[in-house]
N, C-alpha and C positions, 0 to 999 in steps of 0.2 A: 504494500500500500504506500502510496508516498508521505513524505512527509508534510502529516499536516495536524492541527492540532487536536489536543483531547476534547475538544467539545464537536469535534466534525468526525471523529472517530464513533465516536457516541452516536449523531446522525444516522450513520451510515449503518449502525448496528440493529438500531430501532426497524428503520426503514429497509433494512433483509430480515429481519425478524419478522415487520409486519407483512409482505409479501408473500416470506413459507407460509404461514400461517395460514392467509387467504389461502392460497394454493389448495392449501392441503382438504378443506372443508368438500373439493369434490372429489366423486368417488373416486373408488383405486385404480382404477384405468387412466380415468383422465388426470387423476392428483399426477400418479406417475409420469403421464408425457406432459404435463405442465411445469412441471417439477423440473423435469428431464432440461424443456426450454429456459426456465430460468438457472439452471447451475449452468448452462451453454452461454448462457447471456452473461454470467458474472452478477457482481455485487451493482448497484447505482453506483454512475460517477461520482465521485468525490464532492460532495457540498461545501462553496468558499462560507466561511464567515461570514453573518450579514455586515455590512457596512457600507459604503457608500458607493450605489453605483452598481451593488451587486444584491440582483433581487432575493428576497424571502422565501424561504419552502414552504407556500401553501399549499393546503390541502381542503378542497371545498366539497365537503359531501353533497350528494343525491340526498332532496332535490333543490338547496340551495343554488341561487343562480352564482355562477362564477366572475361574470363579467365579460366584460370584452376582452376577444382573444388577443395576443400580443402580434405586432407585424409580422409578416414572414421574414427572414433572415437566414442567409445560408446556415450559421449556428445552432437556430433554431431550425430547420431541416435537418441537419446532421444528427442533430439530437433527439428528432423523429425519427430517424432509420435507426439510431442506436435503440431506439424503447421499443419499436416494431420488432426488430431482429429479436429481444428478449425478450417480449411479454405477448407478442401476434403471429409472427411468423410460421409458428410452430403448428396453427390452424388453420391461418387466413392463406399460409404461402408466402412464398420469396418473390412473387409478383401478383398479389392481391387478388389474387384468384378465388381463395375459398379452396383451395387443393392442397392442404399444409400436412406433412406426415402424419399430425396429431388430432387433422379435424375427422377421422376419423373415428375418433373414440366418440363425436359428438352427436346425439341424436339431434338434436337441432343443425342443421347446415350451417359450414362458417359462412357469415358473409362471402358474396364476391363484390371484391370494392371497386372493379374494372368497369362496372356497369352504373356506377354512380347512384346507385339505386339501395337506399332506407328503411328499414320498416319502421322506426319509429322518428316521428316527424311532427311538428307543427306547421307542416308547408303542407299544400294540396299533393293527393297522390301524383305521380307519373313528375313533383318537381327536385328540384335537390333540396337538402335540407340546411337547417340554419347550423350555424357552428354550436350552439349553446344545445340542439338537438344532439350533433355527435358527443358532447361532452358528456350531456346526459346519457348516453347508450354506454359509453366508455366508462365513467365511473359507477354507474345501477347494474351492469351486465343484463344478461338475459339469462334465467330460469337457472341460475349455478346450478350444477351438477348434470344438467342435461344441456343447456348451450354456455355462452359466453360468461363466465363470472366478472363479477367487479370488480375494479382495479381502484380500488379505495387505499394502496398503498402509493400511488405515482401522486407526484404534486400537481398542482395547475399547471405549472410551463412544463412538466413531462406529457400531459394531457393533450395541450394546444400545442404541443411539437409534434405529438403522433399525430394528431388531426390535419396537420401541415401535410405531414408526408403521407397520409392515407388517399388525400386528392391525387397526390399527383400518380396514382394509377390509374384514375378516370381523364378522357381530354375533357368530361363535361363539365369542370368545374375551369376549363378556363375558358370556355363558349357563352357557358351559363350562368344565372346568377341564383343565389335559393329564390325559393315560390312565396309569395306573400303568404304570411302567417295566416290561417285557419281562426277564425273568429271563438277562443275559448274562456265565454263566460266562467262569472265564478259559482260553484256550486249550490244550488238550491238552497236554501233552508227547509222545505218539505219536501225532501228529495225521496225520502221512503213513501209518502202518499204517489205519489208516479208513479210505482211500478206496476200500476191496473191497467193504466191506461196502456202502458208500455208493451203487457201483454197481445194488446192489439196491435201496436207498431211493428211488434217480433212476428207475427204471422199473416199480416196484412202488408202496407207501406214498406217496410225494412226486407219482405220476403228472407228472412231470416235463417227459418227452422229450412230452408231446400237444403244447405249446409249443415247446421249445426244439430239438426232436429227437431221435434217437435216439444222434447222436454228441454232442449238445449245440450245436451250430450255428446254432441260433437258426428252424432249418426244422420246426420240429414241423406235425403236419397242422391244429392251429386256430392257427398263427401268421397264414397271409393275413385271416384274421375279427378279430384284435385290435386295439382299440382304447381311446383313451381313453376313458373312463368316465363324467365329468365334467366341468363349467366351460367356459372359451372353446372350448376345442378337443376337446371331448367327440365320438366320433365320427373323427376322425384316425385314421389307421393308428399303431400303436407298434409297432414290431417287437420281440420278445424276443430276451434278449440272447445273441451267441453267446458260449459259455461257455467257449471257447477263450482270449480276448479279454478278462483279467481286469483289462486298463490299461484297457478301457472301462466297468469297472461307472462307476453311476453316484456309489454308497454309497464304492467305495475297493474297492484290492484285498487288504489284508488280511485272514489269516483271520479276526478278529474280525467285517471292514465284512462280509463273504459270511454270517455266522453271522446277523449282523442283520438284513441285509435279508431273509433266507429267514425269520428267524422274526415280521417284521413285516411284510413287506408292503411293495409301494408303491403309497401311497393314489393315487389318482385313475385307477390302470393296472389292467391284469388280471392283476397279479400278488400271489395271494394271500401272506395270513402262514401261517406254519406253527405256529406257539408252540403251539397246542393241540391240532393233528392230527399233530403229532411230535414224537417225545421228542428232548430234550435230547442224547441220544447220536444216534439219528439226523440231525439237523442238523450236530452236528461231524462225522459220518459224510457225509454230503453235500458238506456246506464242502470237507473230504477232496477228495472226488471230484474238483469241481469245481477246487479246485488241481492236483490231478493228469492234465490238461489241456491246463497250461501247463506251460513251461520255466521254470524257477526266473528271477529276474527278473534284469536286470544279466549273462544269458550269452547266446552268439552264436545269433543267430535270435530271441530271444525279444523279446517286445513291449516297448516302453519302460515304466519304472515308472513308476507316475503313482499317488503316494501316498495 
């Protein structure tokens, strides 16, 4: 290690500590090739001292907003391919493919980031998404132990450096610009009275249950036909989600995540956006629904929260 001092040693120790650790929470298939990519990658670069000139290691949890990403800068690109190489590569691939030695342990498909293409977004489907959108994906993960886990051990400028360098395997991020944000009121105050109505949105207007079914179980009659849409794994079976099962979205189980994903979409699946074939009430009407479901989260029988 070089020489540097006891309080950046200290850093550096925490911040490998908190990493295995993460790791290790998914199963032993995937702990092991996760594991595998991080002793491959090494420990974090060396953290300077803060002082002047040289920024702070924040660390802004999911779903706190983080702010505005910092410029691009060959540094900070470089710094993107170093966090990629050790913390992505190993699922996503050496060219952003979604074809990494290790996404195969993964039931959920790694992304393919060649395609530009999101599932979870505040932009309308089929557009790119916002920076503060990847950040969220990157630090909440998807469904640990069956797809992406959270990277709640990388700081903000390790976050907005991978982000840097996740674009430049799509050309659409330098054609395109993200899609205007998706209009997401804040949530009801009698958001539990909704979900009567909502039952009519899920079998009516939303044609819902063709997918998910008719209790919402994920058996609708074009459930065995779906697939993905797009990219490496275009063609794959996705099963839709049973709607009992709100610790497995993949967006979050808050009513906000279920407002969003139903009114965007998830790009690369068959699962459309609603934003302009249902009104704003019908969606929290729906959201309703679909919480009402579940057993409120944290009581006996009900599925773990996984925030």
């Amino acid at each position: 290690m070089p020489n540097v001092s006891s309080e950046v040693r200290h850093s550096l120790l925490v911040s490998e500590r908190s990493r295995l650790a993460e790791l290790s929470r998914a199963p032993s298939a995937l702990a092991a090739a996760l594991l595998a990519a991080a002793a491959l990658a090494g420990p974090p670069a060396p953290v300077a001292p803060a002082g002047p000139g040289v920024p702070k290691r924040i660390i802004t949890p999911w779903p706190q907003n983080p702010g505005l990403a910092p410029p691009v800068t060959p540094d900070l690109l470089e710094l993107g391919a170093r966090v990629y190489r050790g913390a992505c590569q190993g699922c996503h691939g050496e060219k952003g493919d979604g074809i990494g030695r290790e996404g195969k342990y993964l039931q959920i498909p790694p992304r393919d980031f060649t395609t530009g293409q999101y599932i979870i977004r505040s932009t309308p489907l089929g557009t790119l998404p916002l920076d503060t959108d990847l950040f969220g994906s990157i630090r909440r993960g998807f469904r640990p132990g069956l797809g992406m886990p959270g990277f709640t051990f990388l700081s903000d400028r390790e976050v907005w450096a991978v982000i840097a360098h996740l674009k430049t395997f799509s050309p659409r991020f330098k054609t395109e610009q993200p899609g205007k944000p998706v209009d997401l009121p804040p949530v009801p105050a009698e958001l539990s009275a909704m979900a009567g109505p909502g039952t009519a949105v899920f079998m009516g207007a939303g044609a819902c249950f063709v997918c998910h079914g008719m209790q919402g179980k994920g058996d609708g009659p074009a459930a065995p036909g779906l697939v993905y849409v797009s990219g490496a794994h275009q063609g794959k079976r996705v099963p839709p989600a049973n709607l009992h099962r709100v610790d497995t979205f993949k967006g979050g189980r808050r009513p906000e995540d279920i407002f969003k994903a139903i009114s965007t979409g998830l790009d690369g699946t068959p699962m459309p956006g609603f934003a302009a074939s249902l009104s704003v009430e019908q969606r929290w009407q729906l959201t309703a629904f679909i919480l009402s479901l579940n057993p409120p989260a944290g009581t006996a029988g009900s599925p773990g929260a996984v925030p």
